[in-house]
C-alpha positions in Angstrom: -108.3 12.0 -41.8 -106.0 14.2 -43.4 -104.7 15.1 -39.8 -104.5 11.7 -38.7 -102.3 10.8 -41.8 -100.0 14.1 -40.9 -99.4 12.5 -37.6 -98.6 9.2 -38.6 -96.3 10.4 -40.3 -95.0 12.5 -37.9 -94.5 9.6 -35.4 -92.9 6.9 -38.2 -90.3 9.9 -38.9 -89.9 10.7 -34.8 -89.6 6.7 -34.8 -87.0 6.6 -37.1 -85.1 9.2 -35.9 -85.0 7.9 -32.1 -84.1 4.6 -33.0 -81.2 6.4 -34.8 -79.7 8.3 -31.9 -80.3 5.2 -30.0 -78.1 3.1 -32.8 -75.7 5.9 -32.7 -75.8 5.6 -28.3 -75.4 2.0 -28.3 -72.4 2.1 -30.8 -70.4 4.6 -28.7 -71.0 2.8 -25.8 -69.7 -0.5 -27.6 -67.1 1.6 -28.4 -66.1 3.0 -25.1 -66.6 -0.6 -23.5 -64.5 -2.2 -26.3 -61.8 0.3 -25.7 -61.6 -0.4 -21.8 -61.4 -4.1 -22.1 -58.3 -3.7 -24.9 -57.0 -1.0 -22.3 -57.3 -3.4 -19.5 -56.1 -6.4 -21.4 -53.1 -4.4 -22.6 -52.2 -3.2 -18.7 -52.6 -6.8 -18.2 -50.2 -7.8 -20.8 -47.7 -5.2 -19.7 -47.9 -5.7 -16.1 -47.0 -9.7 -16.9 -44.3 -8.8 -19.0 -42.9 -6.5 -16.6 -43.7 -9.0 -13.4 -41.3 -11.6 -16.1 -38.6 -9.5 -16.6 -38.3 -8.0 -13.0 -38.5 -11.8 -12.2 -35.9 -12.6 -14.7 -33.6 -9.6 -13.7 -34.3 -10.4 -10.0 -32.6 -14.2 -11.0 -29.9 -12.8 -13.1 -28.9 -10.9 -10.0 -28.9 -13.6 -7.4 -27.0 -15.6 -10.3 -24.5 -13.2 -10.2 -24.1 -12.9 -6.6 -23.7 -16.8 -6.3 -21.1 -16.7 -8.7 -18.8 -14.0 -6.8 -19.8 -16.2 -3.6 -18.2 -19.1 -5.3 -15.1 -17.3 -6.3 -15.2 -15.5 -3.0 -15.2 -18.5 -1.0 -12.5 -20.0 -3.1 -9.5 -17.6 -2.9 -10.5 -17.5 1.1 -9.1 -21.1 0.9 -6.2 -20.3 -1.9 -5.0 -16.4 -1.9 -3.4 -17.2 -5.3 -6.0 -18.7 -7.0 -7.3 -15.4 -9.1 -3.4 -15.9 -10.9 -4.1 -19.6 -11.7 -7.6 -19.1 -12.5 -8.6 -15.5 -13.6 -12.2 -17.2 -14.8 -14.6 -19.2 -13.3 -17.5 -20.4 -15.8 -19.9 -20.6 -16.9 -21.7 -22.5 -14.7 -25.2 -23.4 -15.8 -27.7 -23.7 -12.9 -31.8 -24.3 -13.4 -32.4 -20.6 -13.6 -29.5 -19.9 -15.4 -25.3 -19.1 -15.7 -23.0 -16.9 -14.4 -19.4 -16.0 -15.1 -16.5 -14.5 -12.6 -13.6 -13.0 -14.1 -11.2 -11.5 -11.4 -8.8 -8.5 -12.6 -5.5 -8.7 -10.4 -4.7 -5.7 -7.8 -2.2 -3.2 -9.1 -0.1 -0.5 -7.4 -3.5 1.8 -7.3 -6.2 -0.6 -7.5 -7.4 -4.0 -5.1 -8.6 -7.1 -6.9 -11.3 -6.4 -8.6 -14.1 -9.8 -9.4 -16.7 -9.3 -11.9 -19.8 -10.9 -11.8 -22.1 -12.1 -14.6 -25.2 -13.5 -14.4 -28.0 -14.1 -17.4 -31.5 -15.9 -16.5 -32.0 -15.6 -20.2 -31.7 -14.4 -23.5 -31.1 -10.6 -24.6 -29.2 -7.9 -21.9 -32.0 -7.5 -20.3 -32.1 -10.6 -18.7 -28.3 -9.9 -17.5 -26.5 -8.6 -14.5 -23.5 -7.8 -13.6 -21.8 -7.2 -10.5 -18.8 -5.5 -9.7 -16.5 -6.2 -6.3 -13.1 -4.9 -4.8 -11.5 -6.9 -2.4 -8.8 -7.7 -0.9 -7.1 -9.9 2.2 -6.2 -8.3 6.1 -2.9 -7.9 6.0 -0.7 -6.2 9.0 -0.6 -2.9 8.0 -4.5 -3.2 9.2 -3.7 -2.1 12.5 -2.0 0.2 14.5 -0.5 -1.7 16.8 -0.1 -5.9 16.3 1.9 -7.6 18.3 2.7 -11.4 18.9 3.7 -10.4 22.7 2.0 -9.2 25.0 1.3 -5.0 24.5 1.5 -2.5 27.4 -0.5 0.6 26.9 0.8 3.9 29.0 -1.4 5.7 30.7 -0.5 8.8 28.3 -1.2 7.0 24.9 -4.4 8.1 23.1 -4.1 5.3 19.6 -6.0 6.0 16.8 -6.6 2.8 14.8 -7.3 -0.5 16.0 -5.1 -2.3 18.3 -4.2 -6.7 18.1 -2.5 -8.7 20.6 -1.3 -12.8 20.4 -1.4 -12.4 23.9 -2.7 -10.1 26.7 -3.7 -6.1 26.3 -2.9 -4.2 29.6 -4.7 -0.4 28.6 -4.4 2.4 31.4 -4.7 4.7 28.5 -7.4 5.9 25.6 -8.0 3.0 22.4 -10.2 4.9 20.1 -10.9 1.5 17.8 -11.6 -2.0 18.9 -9.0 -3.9 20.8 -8.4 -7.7 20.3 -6.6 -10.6 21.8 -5.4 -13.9 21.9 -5.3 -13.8 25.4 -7.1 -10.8 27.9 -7.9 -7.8 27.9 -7.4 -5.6 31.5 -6.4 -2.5 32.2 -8.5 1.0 33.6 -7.9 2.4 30.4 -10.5 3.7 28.1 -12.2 1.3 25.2 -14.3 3.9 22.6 -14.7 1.3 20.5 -15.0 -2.3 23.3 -12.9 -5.2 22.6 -12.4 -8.9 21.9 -10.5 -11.6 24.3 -9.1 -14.7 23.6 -9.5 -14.5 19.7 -7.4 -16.5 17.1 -3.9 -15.6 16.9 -2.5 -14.2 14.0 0.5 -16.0 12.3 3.5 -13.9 12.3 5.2 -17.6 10.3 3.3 -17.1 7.6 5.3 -13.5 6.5 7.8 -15.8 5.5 6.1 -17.1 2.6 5.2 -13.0 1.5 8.8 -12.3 1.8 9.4 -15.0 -0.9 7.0 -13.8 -3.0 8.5 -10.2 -3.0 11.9 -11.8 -3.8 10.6 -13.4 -6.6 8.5 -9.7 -8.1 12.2 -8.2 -7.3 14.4 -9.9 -8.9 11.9 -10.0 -11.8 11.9 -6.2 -11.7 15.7 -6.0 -11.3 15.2 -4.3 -7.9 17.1 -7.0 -6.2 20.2 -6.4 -4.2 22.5 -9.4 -3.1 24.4 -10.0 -0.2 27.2 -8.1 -0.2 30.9 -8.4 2.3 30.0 -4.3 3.1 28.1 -3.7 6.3 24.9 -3.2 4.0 23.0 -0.8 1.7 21.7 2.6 2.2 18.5 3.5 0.1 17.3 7.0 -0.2 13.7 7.5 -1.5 12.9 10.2 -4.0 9.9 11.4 -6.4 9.0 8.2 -8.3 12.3 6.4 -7.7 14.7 5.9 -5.4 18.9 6.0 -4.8 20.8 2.7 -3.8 24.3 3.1 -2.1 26.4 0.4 -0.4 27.4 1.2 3.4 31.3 1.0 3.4 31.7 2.0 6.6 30.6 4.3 9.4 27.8 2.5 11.7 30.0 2.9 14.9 30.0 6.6 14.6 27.0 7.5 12.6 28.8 9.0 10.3 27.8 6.4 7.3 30.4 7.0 4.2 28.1 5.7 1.3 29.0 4.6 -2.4 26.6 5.3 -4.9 25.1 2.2 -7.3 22.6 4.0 -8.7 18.9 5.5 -9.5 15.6 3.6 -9.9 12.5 4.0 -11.0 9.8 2.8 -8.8 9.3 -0.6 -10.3 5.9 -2.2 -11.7 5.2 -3.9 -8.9 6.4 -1.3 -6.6 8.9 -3.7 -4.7 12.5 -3.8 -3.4 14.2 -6.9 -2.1 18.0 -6.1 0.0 19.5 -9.7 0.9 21.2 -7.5 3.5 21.0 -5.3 6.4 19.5 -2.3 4.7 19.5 1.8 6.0 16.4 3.8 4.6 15.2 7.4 5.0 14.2 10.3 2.3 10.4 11.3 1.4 8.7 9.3 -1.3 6.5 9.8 -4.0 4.8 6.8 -5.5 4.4 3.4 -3.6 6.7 1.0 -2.6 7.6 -1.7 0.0 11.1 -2.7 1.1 11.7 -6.0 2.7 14.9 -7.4 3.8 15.7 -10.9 5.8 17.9 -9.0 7.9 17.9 -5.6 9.9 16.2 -2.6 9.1 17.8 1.0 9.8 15.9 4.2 9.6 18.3 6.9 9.7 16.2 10.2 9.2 13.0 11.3 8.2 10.8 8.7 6.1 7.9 11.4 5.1 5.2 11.4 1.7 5.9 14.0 -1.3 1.5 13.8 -2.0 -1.4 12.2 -0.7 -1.3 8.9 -2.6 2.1 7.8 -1.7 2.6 4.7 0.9 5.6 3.0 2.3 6.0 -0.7 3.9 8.7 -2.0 5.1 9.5 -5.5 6.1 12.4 -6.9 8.2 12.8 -10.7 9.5 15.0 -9.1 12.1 14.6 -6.1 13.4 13.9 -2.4 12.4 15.3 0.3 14.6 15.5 4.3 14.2 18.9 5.3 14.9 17.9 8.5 16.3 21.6 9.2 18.2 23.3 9.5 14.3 24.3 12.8 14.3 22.0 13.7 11.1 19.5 12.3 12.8 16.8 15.4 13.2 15.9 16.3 16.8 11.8 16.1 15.9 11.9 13.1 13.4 8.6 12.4 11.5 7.7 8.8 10.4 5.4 7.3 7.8 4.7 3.7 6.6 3.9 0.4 7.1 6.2 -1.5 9.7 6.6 -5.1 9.9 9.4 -6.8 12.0 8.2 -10.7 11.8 10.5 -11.7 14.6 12.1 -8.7 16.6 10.6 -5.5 17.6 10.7 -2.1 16.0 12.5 0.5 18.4 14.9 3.0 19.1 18.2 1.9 18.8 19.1 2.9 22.4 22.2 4.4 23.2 22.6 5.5 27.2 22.4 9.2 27.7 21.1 10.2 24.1 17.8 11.8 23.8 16.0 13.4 20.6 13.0 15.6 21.3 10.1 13.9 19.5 9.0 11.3 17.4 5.9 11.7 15.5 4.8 8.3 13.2 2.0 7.6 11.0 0.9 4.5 9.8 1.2 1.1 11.2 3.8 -1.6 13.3 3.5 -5.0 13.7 6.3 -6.8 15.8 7.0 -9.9 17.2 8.4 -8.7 20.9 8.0 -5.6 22.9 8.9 -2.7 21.5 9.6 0.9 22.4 11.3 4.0 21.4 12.0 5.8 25.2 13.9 4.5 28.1 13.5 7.2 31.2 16.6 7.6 32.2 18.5 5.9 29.4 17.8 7.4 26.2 15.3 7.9 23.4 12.5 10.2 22.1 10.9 12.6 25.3 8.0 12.8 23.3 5.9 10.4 20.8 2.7 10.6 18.8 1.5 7.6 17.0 -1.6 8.1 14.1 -2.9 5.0 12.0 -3.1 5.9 8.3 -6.2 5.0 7.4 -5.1 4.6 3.9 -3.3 1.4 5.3 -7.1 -0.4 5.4 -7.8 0.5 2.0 -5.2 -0.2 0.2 -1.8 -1.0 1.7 1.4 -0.8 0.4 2.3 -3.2 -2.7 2.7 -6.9 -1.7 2.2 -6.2 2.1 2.4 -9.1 4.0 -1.7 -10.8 4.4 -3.2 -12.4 7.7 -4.4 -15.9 6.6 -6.6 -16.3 8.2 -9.9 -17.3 5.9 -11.0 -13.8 5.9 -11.3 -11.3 3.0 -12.4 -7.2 3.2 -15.5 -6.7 0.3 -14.3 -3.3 -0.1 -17.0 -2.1 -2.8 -19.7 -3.7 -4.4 -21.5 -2.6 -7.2 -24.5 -3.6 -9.6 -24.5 -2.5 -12.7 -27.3 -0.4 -13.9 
């Protein structure tokens, strides 16, 4: 008995002490299982509030791209409307509202649009976009003509070539080559080309020449007509030098009387009511227009790498290479726009310079040219597109209207 009782006891303690460990077992695995479920219901939690707000971003982003669509769209049809209008919004759609402000171009920088959109409340529900833009204008190409344009078979143009009529190539076109009319030639096309495209208005330079007026005279870098033959202005490191021309265009010999020095102005134009002569090498950015001829009468060159030249002339512009200052390799740089002439040597029989070596960009309305075998001119000639001219040409250069707009950069902002 006494035995018996012993184990009894033995077994209610071993009872006791399994059902124990087994209380303790079930616990932890309650435990473990209650831990995995919050885990899980957390991950959950978090993977719906991440799947909102990536939903939420994703809106404010399209938002935001509508609204510089909108504004996009509207200064295609009105190149002026960023002055008039420099906001647009908010607009409030079903998934929410964007702004557009637009900051106007400067000397330096393009147009610059940004973009707002919010889906919601708080930053994180906000995106903003940021675009450069800016409209074709003719310093885009290297060659753009509203005549017909003859290629040589020695030319090798760098920089893309636009005709309001035919394209006759026997030489090498490194960029794309378009027309108003065909395109022939055995020449060489790296790059292919376009026939029978829209022509571009050379009319429509009128209303740019206005507008340069205007930004002159408000920037007191207007000249008048005057009763001399016209004005001579030499370019120089941030400003230029105006003369009048008293006398001297027969011979060459120009006798000059000084006006005075400029600064560069803000909006880096100059407007001469007169037939103007220009040379010297600038630093800084400037265009020059004039409703009358354009004379270059030496070396147009840069002082750095940021500087750019246009010039504009309703008549024609010619490089008097036969003056007797006139260097016997000249080097030429800049924008050149002649909206109803052409841009050539001023040819005088029997006088020949060595070589002309230009940089940049000409647009003309009639054929132009700078030798004449057998009459006179530059022997030899290289012609090199600045590419600078695509990115940002020279202040208030003349635009092609024709609907179209360069999205030069755009950037989301992280």
């Amino acid at each position: 008995m006494k035995h018996s009782a012993t184990y009894l006891a033995w077994l209610r303690a071993r009872i006791q002490e399994e059902s124990g460990a087994a209380l303790i077992a079930v616990l932890g695995i309650a435990i473990v299982v209650f831990l995995f479920v919050t885990m899980g219901l957390t991950v959950a939690s978090y993977d719906l509030y991440t799947q909102g707000r990536e939903q939420r971003k994703t809106k404010s982003l399209h938002l935001a791209d509508a609204g510089l669509n909108q504004y996009l769209y509207t200064i295609r049809l009105n190149p002026s409307y960023y002055e008039t209008s420099p906001t647009l919004g908010p607009v409030t759609t079903e998934d929410g509202t964007w702004t557009v402000s637009a900051q106007p171009p400067s000397q330096t920088t393009p147009l610059t649009l940004v973009a707002v959109g919010s889906s919601g409340l708080g930053l994180s529900n906000t995106t903003t976009i940021t675009a450069t833009v800016r409209y074709p204008t003719f310093a885009d190409y290297s060659f753009m003509s509203n005549a017909g344009i003859d290629i040589g078979s020695a030319a090798h143009i760098y920089g893309k070539v636009r005709s309001n009529s035919y394209v006759d190539n026997a030489g090498i076109c490194e960029d794309e080559v378009i027309a108003a009319g065909d395109v022939r030639g055995s020449g060489q096309f790296k790059k292919g080309y376009k026939e029978y495209q829209p022509s571009v208005d050379f009319g429509t330079v009128t209303t740019d020449l206005s507008l340069i007026k205007q930004a002159a005279i408000g920037d007191s870098t207007y000249f008048a007509p005057t009763t001399y033959p016209g004005y001579y202005i030499q370019l120089g490191t941030g400003r230029f030098t105006a003369y009048y021309v008293t006398g001297g265009e027969t011979s060459g010999n120009l006798t000059l009387t000084l006006i005075g020095n400029y600064s560069l102005p803000s909006r880096g134009v100059v407007y001469v009511d007169d037939n103007v002569w220009v040379d010297g090498t600038l630093t800084g950015r400037l265009t020059m227009a004039t409703p009358e001829v354009a004379r270059i009468a030496n070396h147009i060159r840069y002082g750095n790498s940021t500087s750019c030249f246009g010039l504009i002339a309703q008549r024609n512009i010619a490089v008097m290479y036969w003056y007797p200052s006139s260097p016997e390799d000249i080097e030429l740089n800049g924008a050149l726009l002649s909206q109803t002439a052409d841009i050539s040597a001023a040819f005088k029989s029997g006088q020949y310079r060595n070589s002309m070596t230009f940089t940049g960009s000409m647009a003309y309305a009639t054929h132009s040219g700078f030798y004449s075998p057998g009459y006179g001119g530059y022997r030899n000639r290289s012609y090199s597109y600045d590419s600078r001219l695509d990115i940002n040409p020279p202040p208030m250069f003349p635009i092609i209207r024709d609907g179209s707009l360069k999205v030069a950069t755009w950037l989301e902002k992280k």
